[in-house]
C-alpha positions as CSV (number, residue, x, y, z in Angstrom):
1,X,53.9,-32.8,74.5
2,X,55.4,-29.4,74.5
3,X,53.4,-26.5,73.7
4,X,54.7,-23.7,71.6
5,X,54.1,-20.2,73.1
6,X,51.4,-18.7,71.4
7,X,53.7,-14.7,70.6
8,X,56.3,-17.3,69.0
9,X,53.4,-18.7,66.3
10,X,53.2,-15.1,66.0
11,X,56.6,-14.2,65.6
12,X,56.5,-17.0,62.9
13,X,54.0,-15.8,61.1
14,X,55.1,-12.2,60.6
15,X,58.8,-13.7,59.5
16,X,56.5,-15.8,56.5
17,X,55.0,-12.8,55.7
18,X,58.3,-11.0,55.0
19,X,60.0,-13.4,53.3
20,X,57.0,-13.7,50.6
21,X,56.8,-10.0,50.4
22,X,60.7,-10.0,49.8
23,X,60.5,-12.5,46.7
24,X,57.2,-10.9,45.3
25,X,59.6,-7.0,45.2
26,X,62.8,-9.2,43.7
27,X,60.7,-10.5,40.8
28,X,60.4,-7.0,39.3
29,X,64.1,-6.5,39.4
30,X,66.4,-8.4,36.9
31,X,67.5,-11.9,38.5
32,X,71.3,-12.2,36.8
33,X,74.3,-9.7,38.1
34,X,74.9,-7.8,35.1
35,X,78.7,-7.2,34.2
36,X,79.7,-3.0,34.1
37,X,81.9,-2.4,31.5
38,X,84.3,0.6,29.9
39,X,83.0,2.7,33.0
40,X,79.2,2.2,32.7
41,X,79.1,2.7,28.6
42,X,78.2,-1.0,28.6
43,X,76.1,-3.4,30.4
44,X,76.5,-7.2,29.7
45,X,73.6,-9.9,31.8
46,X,74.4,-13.3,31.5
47,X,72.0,-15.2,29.6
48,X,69.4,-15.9,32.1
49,X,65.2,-15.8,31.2
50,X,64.4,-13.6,33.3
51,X,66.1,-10.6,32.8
52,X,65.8,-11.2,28.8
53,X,62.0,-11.0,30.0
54,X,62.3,-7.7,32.1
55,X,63.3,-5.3,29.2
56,X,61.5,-3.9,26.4
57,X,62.8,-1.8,23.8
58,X,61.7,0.4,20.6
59,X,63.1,1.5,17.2
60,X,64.3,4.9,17.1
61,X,61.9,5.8,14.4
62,X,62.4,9.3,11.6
63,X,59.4,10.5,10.1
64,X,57.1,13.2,9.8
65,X,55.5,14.4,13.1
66,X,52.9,17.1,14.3
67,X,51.4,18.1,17.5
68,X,48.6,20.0,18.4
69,X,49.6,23.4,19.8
70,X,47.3,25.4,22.4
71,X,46.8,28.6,23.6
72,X,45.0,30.9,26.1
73,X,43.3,33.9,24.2
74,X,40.5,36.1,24.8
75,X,38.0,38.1,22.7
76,X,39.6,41.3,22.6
77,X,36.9,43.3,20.8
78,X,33.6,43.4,18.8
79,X,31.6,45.5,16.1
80,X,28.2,46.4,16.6
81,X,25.7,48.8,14.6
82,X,26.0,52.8,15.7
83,X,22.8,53.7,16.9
84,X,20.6,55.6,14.6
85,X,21.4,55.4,11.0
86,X,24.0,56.5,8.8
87,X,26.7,56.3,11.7
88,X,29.9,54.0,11.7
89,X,29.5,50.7,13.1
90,X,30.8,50.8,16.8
91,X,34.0,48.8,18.4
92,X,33.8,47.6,21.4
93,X,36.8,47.0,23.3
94,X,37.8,44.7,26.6
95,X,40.3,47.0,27.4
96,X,39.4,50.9,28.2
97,X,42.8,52.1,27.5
98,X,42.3,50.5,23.8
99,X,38.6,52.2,23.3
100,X,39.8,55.9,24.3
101,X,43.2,55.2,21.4
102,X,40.4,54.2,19.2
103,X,38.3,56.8,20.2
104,X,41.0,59.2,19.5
105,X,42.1,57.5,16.1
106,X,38.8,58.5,15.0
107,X,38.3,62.2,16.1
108,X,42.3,62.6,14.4
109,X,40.8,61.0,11.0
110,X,37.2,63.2,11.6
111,X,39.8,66.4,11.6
112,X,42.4,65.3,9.3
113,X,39.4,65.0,6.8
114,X,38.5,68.8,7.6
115,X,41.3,69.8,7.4
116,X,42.3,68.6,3.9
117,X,39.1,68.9,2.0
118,X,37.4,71.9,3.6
119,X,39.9,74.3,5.6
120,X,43.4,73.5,3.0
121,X,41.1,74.3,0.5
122,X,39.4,77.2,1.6
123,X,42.9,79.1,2.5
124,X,44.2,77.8,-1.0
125,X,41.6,79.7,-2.3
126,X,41.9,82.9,-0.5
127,X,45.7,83.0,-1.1
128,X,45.0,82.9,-5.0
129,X,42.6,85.5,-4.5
130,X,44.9,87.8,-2.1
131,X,47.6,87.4,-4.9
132,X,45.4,88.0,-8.1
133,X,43.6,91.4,-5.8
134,X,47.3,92.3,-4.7
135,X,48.9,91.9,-8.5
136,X,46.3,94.6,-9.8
137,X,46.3,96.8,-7.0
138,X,43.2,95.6,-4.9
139,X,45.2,93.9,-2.1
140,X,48.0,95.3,-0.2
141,X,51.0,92.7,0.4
142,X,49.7,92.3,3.8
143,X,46.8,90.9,2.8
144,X,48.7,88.1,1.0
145,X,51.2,87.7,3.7
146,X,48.2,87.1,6.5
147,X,46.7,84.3,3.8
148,X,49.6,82.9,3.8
149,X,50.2,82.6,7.0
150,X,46.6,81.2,7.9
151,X,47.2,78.3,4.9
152,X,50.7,77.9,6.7
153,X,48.8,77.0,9.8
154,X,46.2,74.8,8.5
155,X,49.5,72.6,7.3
156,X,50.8,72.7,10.8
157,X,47.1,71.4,12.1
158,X,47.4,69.0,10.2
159,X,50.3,67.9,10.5
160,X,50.1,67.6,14.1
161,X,46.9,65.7,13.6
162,X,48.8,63.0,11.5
163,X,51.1,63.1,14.1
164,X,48.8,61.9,16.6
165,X,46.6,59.3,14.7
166,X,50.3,57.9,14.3
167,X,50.7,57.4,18.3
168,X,47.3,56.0,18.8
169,X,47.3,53.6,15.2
170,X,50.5,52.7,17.2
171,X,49.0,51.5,20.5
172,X,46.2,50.1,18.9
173,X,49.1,48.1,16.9
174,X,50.8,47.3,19.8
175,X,47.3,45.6,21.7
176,X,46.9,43.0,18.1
177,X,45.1,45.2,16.0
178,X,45.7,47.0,12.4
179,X,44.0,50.2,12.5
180,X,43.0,50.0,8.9
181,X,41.1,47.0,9.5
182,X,39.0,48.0,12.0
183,X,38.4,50.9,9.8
184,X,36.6,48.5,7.3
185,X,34.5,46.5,10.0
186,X,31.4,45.7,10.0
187,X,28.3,45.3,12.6
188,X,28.3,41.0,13.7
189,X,32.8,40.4,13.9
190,X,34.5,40.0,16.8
191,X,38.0,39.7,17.5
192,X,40.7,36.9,19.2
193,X,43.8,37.2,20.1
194,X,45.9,34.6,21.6
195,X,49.4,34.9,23.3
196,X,52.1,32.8,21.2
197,X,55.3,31.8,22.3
198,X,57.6,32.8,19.9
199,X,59.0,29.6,19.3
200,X,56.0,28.2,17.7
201,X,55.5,31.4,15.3
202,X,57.4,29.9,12.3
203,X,54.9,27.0,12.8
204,X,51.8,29.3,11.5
205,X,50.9,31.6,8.6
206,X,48.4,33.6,8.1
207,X,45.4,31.7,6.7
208,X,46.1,28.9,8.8
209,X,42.8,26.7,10.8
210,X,42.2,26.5,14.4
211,X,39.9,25.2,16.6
212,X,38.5,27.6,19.4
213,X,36.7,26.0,22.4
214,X,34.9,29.3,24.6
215,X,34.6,28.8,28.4
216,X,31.0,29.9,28.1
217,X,30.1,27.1,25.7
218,X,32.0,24.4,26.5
219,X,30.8,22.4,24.7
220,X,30.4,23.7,21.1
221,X,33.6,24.0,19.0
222,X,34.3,26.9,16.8
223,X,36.8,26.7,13.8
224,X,38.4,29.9,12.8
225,X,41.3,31.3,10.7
226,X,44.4,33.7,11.9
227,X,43.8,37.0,10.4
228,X,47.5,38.6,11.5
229,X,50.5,38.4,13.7
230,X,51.3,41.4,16.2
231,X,54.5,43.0,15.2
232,X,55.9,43.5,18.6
233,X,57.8,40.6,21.0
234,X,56.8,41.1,24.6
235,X,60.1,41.4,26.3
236,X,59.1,39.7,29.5
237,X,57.0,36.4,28.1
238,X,58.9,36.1,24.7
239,X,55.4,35.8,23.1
240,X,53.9,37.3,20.1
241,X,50.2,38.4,19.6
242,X,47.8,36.4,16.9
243,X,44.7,37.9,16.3
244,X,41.6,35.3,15.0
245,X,38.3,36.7,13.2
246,X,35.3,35.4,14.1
247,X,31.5,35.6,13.0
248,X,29.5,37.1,15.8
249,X,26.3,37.6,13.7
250,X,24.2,36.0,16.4
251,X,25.8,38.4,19.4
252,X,27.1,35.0,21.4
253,X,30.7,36.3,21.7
254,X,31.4,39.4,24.1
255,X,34.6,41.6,24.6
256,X,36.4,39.6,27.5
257,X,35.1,36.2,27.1
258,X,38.1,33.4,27.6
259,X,39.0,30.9,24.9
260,X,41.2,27.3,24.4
261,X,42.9,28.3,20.7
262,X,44.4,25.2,19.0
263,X,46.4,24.7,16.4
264,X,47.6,21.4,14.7
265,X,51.5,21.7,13.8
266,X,53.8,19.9,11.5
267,X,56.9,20.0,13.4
268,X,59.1,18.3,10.3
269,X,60.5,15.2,9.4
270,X,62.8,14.3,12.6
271,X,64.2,11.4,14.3
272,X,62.7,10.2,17.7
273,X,62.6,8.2,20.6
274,X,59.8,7.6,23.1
275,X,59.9,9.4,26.2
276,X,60.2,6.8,28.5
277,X,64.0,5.7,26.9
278,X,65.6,9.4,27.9
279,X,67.4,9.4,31.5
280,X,68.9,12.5,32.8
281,X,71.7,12.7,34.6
282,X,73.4,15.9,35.8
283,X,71.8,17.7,32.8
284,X,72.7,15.3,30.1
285,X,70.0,13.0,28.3
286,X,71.3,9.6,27.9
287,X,69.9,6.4,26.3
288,X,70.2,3.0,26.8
289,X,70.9,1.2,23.0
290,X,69.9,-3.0,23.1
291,X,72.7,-4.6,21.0
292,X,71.3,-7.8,21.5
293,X,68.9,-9.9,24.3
294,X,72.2,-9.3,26.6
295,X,74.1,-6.0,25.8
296,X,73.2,-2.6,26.3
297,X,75.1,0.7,25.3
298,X,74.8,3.7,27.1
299,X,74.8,6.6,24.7
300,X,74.2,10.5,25.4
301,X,72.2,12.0,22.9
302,X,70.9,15.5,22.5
303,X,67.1,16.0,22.5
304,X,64.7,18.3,21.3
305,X,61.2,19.2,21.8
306,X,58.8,16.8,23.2
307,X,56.0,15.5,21.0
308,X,52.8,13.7,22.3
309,X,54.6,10.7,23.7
310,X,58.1,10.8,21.6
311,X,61.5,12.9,22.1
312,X,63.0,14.9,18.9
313,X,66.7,13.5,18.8
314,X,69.3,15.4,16.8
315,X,72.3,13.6,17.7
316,X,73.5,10.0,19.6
317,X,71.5,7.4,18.0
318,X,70.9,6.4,14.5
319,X,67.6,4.7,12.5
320,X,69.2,1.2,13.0
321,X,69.4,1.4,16.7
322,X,66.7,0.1,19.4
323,X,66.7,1.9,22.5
324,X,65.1,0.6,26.0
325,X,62.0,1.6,26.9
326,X,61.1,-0.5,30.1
327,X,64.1,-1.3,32.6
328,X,65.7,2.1,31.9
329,X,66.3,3.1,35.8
330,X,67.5,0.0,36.3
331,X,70.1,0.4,33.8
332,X,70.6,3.9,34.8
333,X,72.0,2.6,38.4
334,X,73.9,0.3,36.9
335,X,75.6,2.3,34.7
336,X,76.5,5.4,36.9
337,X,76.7,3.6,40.6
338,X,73.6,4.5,42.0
């Protein structure tokens, strides 16, 4: 008997191998030669089980969806007692440019108040007095003219002090906060404020509930309110400031401390596909419509936002339509040549 080389069993072997790795990759693929039609708008398979088998498909479904919406944000400041008694409660800020404005705000209101109720008042009455001495010969028109001119500059003091409470309420304003509100605070609040792109700012009113997870306590979960929108767009990151109130009664949350903000959304009533049906091809979003077991369209379609798992469609399909959600590369090659 002849004997077989032992390197050709070998040889053998390997070329086994290949060909059973070969049919186990074919099976994945769709078994029938699809027919291309009207330049790649429509794909026609003969009827054969197993490519019926390899594609799935969805409704396109309309209805009303929501998301839930996160963002970075960070405790910007807090309010603790003044020490001693009978002082203002004390703000402390994360930011040292925001504590000197606010420092300032409050010697400009400290002076304003002077100025109106003690020093006005006091050259108000020393002009009447100059006037009534001058109109029966006691005071000399100088004497009236000097008053005058020392309740003239009161008004300019205070002016200029007005004028610069303006520019600090102004930067305080610009870092998320109303002046007047942190006016009224009280000893035990603390402040958020998150950075919102301004495409989600029509999405939330004031009033509206979050959920606030700190990186210090992961794993408690705070809810909280938004108390106000900034007034200002950041030119660079097209985002909008939203400050958040929160009880700090117990002293756990400090100026600085980093925050997950979310928000749940309701993006509308809005037609949709699942994400896994969009191709993109040069730029454009296409679909692939099931007509039956055997056709497929191709349609382009123009998308929206992405929600959870689905795709906001405006135009391209309709309600009635089913579009592929398993099979869609291979219909994409098909299609366009690849």
């Amino acid at each position: 008997m002849q004997r077989i080389p032992y390197f050709l069993l070998i040889i053998a072997a390997l070329t086994a191998c290949q060909s059973k790795e070969k049919v186990a990759t074919t099976t994945a693929e769709p078994a029938a030669r699809a027919e291309v039609l009207d330049g790649g708008n429509r794909i026609v398979f003969p009827n054969d089980p197993v490519t019926l088998k390899f594609f799935a498909s969805a409704p396109v479904s309309t209805k009303a969806m929501s998301a839930d919406f996160q963002a970075p944000g960070h405790v910007v400041a807090t309010v603790i007692a003044a020490q001693g008694t009978g002082g203002e409660p004390l703000v402390l800020f994360d930011d040292p440019t925001l504590t000197d404005n606010y420092a300032q705000l409050r010697l400009h209101q400290t002076n304003i108040r002077q100025i109106q109720n003690v020093n006005i008042k006091q050259k108000q009455i020393e002009l009447g007095r100059a006037k009534d001495l001058a109109e029966h010969g006691a005071a000399t028109g100088r004497e009236v003219l000097e008053a005058q001119t020392q309740l003239s500059m009161e008004n300019t003091s205070l002016a200029n002090e007005r004028s610069q409470l303006a520019e600090h309420e102004t930067q305080l304003q610009l870092g998320g906060f109303d002046p007047a509100a942190l006016r009224r605070a009280r000893p035990g609040q603390a402040w958020l404020i998150c950075d919102i792109p301004e495409s989600q700012v029509n999405k939330l009113t004031v009033g509206h509930t979050c959920t606030i997870r700190f990186t210090a306590y992961p794993d408690e979960m705070l809810n909280g309110r938004i108390d106000a929108f900034g007034d200002v767009v950041d030119n660079t990151t097209r985002t909008i400031k939203l400050r958040i109130s929160l009880d700090n009664q117990r002293g756990k949350y400090r100026a600085g401390m980093f925050a997950t903000v979310s928000f749940g959304v309701s993006e509308g009533n809005f037609m949709s596909v699942p994400q896994t049906a969009i191709v993109t091809v040069q730029g454009k979003d296409y679909v692939f419509v099931q007509r039956n077991n055997r056709e497929f369209d191709r349609r382009e379609i123009t998308s929206g936002q992405q929600i959870n798992d689905r795709v906001v469609v405006f135009r391209g399909v309709s309600t009635n339509d089913s579009v592929v959600t398993q099979g869609t590369m291979q219909l994409k090659g098909l299609s366009f040549g690849y």
